[in-house]
N, CA, C and O atoms as a printed pandas DataFrame, in Angstrom:
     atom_number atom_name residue_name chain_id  residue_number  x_coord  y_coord  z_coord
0              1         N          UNK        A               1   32.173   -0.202   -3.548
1              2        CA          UNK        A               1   32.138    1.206   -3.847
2              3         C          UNK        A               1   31.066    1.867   -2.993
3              4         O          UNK        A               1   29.950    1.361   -2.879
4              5         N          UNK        A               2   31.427    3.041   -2.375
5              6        CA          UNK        A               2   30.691    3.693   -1.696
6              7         C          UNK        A               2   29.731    4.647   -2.152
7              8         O          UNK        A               2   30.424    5.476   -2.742
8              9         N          UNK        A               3   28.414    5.053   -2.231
9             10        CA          UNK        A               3   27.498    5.755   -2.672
10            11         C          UNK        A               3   27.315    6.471   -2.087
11            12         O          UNK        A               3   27.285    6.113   -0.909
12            13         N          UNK        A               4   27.054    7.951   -2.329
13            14        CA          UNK        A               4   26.215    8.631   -0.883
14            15         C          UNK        A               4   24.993    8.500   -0.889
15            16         O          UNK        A               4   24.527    7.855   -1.829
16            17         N          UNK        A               5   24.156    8.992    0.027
17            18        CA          UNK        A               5   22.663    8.371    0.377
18            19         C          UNK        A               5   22.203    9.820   -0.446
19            20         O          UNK        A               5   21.235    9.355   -1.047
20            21         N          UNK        A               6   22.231   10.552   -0.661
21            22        CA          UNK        A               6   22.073   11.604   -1.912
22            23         C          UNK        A               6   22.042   11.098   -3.353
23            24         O          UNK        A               6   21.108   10.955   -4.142
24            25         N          UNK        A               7   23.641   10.822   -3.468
25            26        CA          UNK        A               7   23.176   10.167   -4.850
26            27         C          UNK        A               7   22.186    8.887   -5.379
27            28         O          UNK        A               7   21.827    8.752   -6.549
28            29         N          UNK        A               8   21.859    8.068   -4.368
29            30        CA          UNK        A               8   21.195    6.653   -4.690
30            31         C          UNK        A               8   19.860    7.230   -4.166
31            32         O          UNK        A               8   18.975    6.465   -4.550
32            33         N          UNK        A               9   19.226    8.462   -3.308
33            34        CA          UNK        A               9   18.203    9.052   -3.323
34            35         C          UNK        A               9   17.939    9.521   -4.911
35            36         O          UNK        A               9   16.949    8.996   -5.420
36            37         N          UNK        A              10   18.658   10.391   -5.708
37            38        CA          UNK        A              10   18.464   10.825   -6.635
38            39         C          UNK        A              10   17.948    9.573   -7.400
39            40         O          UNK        A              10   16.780    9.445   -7.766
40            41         N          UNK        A              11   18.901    8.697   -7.599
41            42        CA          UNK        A              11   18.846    7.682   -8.887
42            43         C          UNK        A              11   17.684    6.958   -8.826
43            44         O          UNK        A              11   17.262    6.346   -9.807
44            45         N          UNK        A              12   16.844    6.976   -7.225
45            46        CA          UNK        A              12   15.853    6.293   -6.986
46            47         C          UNK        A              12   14.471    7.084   -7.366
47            48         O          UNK        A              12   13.333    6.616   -7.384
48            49         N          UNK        A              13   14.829    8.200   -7.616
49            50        CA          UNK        A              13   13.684    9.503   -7.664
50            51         C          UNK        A              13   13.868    9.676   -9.076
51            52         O          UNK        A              13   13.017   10.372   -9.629
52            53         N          UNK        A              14   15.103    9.038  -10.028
53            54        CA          UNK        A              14   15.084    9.257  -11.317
54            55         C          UNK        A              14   14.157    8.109  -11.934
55            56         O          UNK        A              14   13.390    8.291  -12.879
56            57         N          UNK        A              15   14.376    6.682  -11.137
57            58        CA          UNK        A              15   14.217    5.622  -11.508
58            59         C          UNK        A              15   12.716    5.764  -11.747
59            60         O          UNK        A              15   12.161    5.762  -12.846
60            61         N          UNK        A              16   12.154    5.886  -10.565
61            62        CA          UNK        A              16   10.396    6.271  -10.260
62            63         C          UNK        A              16   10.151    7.228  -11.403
63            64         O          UNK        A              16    9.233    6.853  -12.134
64            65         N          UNK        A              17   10.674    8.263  -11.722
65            66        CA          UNK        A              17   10.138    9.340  -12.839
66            67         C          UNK        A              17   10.313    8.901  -14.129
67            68         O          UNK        A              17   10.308    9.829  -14.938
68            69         N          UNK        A              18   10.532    7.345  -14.802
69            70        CA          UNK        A              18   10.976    7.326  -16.034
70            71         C          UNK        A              18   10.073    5.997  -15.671
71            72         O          UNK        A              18    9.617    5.422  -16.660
72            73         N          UNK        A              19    9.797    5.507  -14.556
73            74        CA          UNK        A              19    8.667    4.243  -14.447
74            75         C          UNK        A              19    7.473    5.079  -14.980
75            76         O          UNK        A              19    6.893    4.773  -16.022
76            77         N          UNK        A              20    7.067    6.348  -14.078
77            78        CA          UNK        A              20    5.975    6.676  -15.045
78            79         C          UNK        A              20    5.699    7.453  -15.841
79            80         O          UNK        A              20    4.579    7.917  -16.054
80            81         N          UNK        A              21    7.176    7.812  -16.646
81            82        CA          UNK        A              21    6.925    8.459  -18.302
82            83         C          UNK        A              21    6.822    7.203  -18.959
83            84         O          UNK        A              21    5.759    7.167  -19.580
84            85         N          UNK        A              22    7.560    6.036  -19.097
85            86        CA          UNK        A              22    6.949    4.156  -19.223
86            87         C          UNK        A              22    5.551    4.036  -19.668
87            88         O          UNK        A              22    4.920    3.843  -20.707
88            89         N          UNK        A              23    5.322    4.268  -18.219
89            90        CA          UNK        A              23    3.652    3.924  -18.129
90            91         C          UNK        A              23    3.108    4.819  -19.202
91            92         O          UNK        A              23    2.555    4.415  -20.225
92            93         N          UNK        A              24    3.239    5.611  -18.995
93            94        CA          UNK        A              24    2.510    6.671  -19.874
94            95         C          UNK        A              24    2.726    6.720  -21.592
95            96         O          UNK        A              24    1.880    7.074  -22.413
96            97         N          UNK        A              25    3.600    6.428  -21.760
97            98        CA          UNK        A              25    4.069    5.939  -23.043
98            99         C          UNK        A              25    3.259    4.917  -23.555
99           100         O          UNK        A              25    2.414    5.064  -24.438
100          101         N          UNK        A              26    3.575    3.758  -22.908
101          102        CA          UNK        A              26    2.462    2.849  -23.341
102          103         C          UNK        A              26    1.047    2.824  -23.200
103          104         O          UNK        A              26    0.352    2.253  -24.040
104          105         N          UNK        A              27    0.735    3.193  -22.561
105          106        CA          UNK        A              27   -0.668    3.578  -22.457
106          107         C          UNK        A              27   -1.002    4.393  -23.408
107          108         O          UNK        A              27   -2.148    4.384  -23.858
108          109         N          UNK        A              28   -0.052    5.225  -23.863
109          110        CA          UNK        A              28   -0.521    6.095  -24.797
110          111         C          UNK        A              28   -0.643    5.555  -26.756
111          112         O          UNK        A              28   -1.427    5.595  -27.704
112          113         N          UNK        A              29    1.010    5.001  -26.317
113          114        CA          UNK        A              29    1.087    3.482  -27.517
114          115         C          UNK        A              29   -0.066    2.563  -27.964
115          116         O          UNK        A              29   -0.322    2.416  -29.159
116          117         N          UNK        A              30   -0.818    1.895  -26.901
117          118        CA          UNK        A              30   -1.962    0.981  -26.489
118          119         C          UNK        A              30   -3.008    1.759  -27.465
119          120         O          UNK        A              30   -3.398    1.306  -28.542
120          121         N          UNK        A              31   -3.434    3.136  -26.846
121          122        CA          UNK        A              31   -4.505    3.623  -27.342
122          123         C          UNK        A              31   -4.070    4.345  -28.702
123          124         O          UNK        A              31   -4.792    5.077  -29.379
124          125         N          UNK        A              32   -3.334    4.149  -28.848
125          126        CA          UNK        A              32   -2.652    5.191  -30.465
126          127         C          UNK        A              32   -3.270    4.319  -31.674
127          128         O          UNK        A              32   -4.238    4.415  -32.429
128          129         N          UNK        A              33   -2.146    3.367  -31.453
129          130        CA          UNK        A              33   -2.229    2.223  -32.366
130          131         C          UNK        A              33   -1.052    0.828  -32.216
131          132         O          UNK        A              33    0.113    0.648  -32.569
132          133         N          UNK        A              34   -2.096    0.016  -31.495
133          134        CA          UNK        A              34   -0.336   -1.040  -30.393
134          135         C          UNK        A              34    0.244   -1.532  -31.536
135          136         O          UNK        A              34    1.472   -1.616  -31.525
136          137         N          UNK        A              35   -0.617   -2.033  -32.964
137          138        CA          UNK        A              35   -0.013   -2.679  -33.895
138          139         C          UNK        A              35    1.366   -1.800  -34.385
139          140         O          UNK        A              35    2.471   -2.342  -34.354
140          141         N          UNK        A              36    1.222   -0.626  -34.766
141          142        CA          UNK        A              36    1.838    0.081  -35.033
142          143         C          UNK        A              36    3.302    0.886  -33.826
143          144         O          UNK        A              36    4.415    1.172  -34.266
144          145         N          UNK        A              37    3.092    0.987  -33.097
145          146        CA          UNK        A              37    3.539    1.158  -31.604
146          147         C          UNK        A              37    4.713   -0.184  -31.325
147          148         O          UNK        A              37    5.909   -0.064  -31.062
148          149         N          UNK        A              38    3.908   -1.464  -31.486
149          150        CA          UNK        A              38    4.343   -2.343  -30.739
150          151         C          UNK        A              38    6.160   -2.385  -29.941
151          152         O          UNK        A              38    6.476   -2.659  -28.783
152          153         N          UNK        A              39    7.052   -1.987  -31.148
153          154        CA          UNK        A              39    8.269   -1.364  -31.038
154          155         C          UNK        A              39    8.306   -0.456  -29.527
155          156         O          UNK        A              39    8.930   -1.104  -28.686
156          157         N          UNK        A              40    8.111    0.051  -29.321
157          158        CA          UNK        A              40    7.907    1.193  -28.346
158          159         C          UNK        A              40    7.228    0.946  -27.005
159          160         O          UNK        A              40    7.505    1.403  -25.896
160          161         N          UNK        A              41    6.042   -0.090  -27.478
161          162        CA          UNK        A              41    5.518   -0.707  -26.047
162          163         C          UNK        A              41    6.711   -1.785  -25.740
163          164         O          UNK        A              41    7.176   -1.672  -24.606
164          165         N          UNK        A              42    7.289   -2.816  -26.558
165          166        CA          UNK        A              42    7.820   -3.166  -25.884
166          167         C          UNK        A              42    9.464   -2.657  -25.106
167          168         O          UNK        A              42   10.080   -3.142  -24.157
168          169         N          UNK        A              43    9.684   -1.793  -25.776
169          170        CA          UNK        A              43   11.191   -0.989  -25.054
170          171         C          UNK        A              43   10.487   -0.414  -23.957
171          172         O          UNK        A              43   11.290   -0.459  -23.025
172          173         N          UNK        A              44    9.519    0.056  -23.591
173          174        CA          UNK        A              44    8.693    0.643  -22.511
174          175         C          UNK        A              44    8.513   -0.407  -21.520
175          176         O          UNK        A              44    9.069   -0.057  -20.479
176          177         N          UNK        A              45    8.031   -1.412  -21.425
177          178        CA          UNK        A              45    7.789   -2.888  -20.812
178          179         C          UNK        A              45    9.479   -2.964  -20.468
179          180         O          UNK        A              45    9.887   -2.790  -19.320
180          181         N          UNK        A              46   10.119   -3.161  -21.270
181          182        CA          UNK        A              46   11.850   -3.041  -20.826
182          183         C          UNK        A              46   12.419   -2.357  -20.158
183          184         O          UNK        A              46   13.381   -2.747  -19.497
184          185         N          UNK        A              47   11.891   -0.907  -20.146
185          186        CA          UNK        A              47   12.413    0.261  -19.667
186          187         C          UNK        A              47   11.487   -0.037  -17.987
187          188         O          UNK        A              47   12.230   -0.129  -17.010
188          189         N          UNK        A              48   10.711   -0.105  -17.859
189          190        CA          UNK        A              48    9.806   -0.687  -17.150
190          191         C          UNK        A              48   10.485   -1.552  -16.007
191          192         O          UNK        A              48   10.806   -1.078  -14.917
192          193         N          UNK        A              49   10.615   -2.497  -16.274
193          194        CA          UNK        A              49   11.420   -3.513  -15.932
194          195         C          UNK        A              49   12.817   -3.332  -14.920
195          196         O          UNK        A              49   12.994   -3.666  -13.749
196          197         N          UNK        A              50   13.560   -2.772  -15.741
197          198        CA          UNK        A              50   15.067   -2.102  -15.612
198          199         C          UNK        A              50   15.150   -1.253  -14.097
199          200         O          UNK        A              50   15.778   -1.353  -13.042
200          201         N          UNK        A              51   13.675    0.007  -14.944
201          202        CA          UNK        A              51   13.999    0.666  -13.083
202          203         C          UNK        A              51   13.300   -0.094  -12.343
203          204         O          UNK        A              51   13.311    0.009  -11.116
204          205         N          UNK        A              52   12.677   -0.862  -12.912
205          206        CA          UNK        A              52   11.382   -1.620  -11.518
206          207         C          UNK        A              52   12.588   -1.829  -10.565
207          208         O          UNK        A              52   12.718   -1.136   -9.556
208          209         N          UNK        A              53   13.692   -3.052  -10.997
209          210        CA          UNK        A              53   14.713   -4.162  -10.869
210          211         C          UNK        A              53   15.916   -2.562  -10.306
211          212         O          UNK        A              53   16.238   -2.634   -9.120
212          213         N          UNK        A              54   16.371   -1.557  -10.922
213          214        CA          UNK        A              54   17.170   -0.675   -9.793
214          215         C          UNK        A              54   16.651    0.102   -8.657
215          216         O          UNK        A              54   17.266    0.536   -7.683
216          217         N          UNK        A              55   15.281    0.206   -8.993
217          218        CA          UNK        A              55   14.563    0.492   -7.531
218          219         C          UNK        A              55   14.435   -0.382   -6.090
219          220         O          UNK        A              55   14.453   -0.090   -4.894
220          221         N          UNK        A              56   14.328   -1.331   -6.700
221          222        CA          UNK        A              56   14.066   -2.343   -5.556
222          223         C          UNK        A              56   15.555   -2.797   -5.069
223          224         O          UNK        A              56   15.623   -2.910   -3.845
224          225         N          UNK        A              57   16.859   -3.104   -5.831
225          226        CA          UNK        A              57   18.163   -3.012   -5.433
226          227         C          UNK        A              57   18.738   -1.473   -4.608
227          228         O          UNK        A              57   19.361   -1.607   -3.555
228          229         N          UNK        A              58   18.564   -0.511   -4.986
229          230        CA          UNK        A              58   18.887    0.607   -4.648
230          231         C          UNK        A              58   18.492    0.871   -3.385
231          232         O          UNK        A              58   19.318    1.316   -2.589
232          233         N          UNK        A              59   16.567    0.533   -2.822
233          234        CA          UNK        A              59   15.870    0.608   -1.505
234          235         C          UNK        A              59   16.583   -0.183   -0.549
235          236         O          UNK        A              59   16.836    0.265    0.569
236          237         N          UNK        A              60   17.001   -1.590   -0.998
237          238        CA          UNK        A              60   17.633   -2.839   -0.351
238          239         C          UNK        A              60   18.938   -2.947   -0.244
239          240         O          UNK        A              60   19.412   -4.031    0.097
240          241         N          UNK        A              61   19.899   -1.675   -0.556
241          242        CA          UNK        A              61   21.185   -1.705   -0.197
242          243         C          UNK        A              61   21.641   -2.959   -0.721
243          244         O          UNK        A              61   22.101   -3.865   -0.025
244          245         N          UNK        A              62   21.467   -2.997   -2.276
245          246        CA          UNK        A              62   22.007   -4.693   -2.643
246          247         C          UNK        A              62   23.576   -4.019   -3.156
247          248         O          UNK        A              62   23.919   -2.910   -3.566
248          249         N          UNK        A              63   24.368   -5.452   -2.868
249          250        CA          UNK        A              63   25.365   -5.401   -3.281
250          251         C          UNK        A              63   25.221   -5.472   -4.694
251          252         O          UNK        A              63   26.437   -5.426   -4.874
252          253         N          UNK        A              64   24.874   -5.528   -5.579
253          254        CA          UNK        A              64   24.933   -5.812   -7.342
254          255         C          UNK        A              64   23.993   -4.269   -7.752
255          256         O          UNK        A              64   23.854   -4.038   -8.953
256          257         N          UNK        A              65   23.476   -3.424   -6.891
257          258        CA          UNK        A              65   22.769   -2.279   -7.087
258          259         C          UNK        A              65   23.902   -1.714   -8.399
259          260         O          UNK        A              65   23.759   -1.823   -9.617
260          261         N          UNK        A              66   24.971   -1.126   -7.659
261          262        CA          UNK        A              66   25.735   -0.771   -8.687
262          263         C          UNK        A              66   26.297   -0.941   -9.718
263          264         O          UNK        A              66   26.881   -0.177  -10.486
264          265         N          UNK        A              67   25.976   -2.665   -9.717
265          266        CA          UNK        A              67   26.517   -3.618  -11.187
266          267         C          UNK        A              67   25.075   -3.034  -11.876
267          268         O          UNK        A              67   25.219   -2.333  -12.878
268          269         N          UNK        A              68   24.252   -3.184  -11.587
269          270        CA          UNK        A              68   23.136   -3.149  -12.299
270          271         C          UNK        A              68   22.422   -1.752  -13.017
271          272         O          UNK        A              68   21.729   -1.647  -14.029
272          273         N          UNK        A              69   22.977   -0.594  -11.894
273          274        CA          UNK        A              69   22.622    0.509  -12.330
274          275         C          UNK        A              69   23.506    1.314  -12.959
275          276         O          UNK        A              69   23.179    2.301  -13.618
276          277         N          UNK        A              70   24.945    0.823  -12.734
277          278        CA          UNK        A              70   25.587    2.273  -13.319
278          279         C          UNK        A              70   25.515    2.480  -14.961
279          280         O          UNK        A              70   26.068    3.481  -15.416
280          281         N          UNK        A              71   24.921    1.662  -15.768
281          282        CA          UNK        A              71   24.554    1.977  -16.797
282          283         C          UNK        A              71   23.383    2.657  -17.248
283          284         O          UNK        A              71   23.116    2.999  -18.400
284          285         N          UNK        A              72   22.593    2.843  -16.010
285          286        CA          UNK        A              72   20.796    2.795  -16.459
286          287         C          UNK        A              72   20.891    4.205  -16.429
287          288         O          UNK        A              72   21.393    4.574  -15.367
288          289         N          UNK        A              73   20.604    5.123  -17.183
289          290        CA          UNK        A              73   20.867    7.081  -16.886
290          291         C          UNK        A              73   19.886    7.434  -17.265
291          292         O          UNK        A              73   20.059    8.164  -18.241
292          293         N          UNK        A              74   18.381    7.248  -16.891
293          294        CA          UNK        A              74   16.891    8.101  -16.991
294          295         C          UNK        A              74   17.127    9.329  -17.601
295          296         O          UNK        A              74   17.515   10.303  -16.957
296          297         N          UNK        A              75   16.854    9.357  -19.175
297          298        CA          UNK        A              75   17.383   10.761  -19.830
298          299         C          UNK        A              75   15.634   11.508  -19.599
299          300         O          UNK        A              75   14.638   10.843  -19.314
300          301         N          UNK        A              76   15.661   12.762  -19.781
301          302        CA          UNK        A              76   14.515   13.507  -19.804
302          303         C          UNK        A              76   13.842   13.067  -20.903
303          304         O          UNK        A              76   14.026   13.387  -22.077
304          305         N          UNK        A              77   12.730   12.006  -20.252
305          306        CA          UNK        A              77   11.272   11.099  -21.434
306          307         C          UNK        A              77   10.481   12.378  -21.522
307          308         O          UNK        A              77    9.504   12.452  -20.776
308          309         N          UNK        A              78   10.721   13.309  -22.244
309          310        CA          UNK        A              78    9.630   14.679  -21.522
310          311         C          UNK        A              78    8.668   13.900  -23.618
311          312         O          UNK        A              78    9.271   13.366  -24.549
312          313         N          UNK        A              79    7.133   14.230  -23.506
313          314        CA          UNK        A              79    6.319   14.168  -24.534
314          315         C          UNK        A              79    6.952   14.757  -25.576
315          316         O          UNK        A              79    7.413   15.894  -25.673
316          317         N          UNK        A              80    6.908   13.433  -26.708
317          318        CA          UNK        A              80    7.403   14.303  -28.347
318          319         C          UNK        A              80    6.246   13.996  -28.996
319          320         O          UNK        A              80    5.764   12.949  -29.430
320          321         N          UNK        A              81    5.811   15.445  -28.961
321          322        CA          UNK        A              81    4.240   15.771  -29.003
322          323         C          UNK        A              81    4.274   15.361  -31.483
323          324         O          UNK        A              81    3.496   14.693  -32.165
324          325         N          UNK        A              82    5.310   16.033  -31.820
325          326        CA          UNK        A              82    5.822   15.810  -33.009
326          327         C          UNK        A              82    4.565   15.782  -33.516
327          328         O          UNK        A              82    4.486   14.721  -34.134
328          329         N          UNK        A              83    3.203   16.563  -33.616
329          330        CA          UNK        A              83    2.293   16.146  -34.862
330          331         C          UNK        A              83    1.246   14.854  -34.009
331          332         O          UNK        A              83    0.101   14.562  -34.352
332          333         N          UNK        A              84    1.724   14.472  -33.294
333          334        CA          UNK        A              84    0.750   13.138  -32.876
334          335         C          UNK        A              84    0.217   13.544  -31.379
335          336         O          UNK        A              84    0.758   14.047  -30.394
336          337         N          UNK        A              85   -1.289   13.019  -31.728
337          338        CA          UNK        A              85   -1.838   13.393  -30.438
338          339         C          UNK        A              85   -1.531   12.554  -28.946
339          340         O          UNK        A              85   -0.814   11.557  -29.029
340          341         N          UNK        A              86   -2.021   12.915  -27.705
341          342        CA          UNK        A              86   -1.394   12.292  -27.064
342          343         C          UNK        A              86   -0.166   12.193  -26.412
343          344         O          UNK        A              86    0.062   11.398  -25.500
344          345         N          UNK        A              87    0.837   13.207  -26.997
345          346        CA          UNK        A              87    2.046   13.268  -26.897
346          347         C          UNK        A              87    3.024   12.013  -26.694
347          348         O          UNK        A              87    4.045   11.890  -26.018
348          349         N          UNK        A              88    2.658   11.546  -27.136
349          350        CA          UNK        A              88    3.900    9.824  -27.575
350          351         C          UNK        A              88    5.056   10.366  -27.196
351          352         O          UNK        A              88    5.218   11.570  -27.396
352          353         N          UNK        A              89    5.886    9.743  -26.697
353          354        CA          UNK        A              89    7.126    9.380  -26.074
354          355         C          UNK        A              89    7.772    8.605  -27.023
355          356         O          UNK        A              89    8.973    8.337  -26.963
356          357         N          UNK        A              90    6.860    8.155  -28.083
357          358        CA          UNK        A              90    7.759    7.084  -29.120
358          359         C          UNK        A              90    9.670    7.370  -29.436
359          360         O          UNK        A              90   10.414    6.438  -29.741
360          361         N          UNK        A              91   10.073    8.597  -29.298
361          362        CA          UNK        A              91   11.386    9.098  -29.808
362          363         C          UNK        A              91   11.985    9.038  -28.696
363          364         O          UNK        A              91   13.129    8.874  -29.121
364          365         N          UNK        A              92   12.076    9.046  -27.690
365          366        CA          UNK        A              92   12.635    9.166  -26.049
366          367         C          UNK        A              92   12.668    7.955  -25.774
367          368         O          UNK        A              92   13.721    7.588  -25.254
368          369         N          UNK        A              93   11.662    6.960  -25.982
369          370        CA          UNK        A              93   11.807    5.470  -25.360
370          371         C          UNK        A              93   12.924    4.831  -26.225
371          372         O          UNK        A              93   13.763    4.137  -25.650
372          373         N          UNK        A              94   12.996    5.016  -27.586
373          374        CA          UNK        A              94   13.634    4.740  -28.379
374          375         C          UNK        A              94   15.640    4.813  -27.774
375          376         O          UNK        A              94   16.511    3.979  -27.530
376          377         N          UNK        A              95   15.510    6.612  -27.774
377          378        CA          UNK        A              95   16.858    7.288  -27.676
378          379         C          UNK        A              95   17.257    6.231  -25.879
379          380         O          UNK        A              95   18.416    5.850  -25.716
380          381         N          UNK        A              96   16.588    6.034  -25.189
381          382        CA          UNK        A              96   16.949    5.280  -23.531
382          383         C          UNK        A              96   17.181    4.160  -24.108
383          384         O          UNK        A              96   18.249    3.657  -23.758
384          385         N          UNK        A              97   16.573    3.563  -24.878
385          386        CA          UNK        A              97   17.089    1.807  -25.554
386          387         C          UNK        A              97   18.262    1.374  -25.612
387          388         O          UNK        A              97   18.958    0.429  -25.241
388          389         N          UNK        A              98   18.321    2.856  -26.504
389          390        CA          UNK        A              98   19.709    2.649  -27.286
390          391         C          UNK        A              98   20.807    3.214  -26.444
391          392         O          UNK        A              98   21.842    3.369  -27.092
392          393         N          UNK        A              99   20.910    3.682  -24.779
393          394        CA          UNK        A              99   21.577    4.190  -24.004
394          395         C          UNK        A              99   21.824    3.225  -23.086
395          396         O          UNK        A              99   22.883    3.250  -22.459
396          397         N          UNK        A             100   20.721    2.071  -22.842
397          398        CA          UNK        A             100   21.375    0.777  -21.933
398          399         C          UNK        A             100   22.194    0.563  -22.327
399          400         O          UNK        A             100   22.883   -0.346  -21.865
């Protein structure tokens, strides 16, 4: 299947922008409360992972890029500030989990 270099630009610029709403999530998880969090750090560590693994296929013109990504759809991780400081991502990391 053929891609255009537009769209696998995008997916690569989506991939990178949800690596570091990730990061930021957990970090924010970490310092919140990890016991409590832990759920969330680890779908983050997962989520993590996922684009690490379609970034590096996507740069490398791999043949399995598209086995691997056409499920992965970086929804807007924007802060669900909800009452908690820090703005936790806890509800967004969650809702992408459940979208692999």
């Amino acid at each position: 299947m053929t891609i255009s270099n537009q769209t696998v630009e995008r997916c690569i610029e989506e991939c990178l922008q949800c690596l570091r709403w990730c990061a930021q999530c957990r970090a924010e998880s970490l310092n919140e409360d990890p016991v409590m969090m832990r759920d969330c750090i680890r779908l983050c560590n997962e989520c993590l992972e996922l684009c690490r693994t379609c970034v590096a296929l996507l740069t490398g013109s791999s043949e399995f890029a598209h086995r691997v990504c056409v499920n992965v759809r970086p929804r807007a991780r924007r802060s669900h500030k909800g009452g908690q400081s820090g703005g936790l991502l806890h509800k967004k990391s969650k809702d992408l989990a459940t979208s692999l």
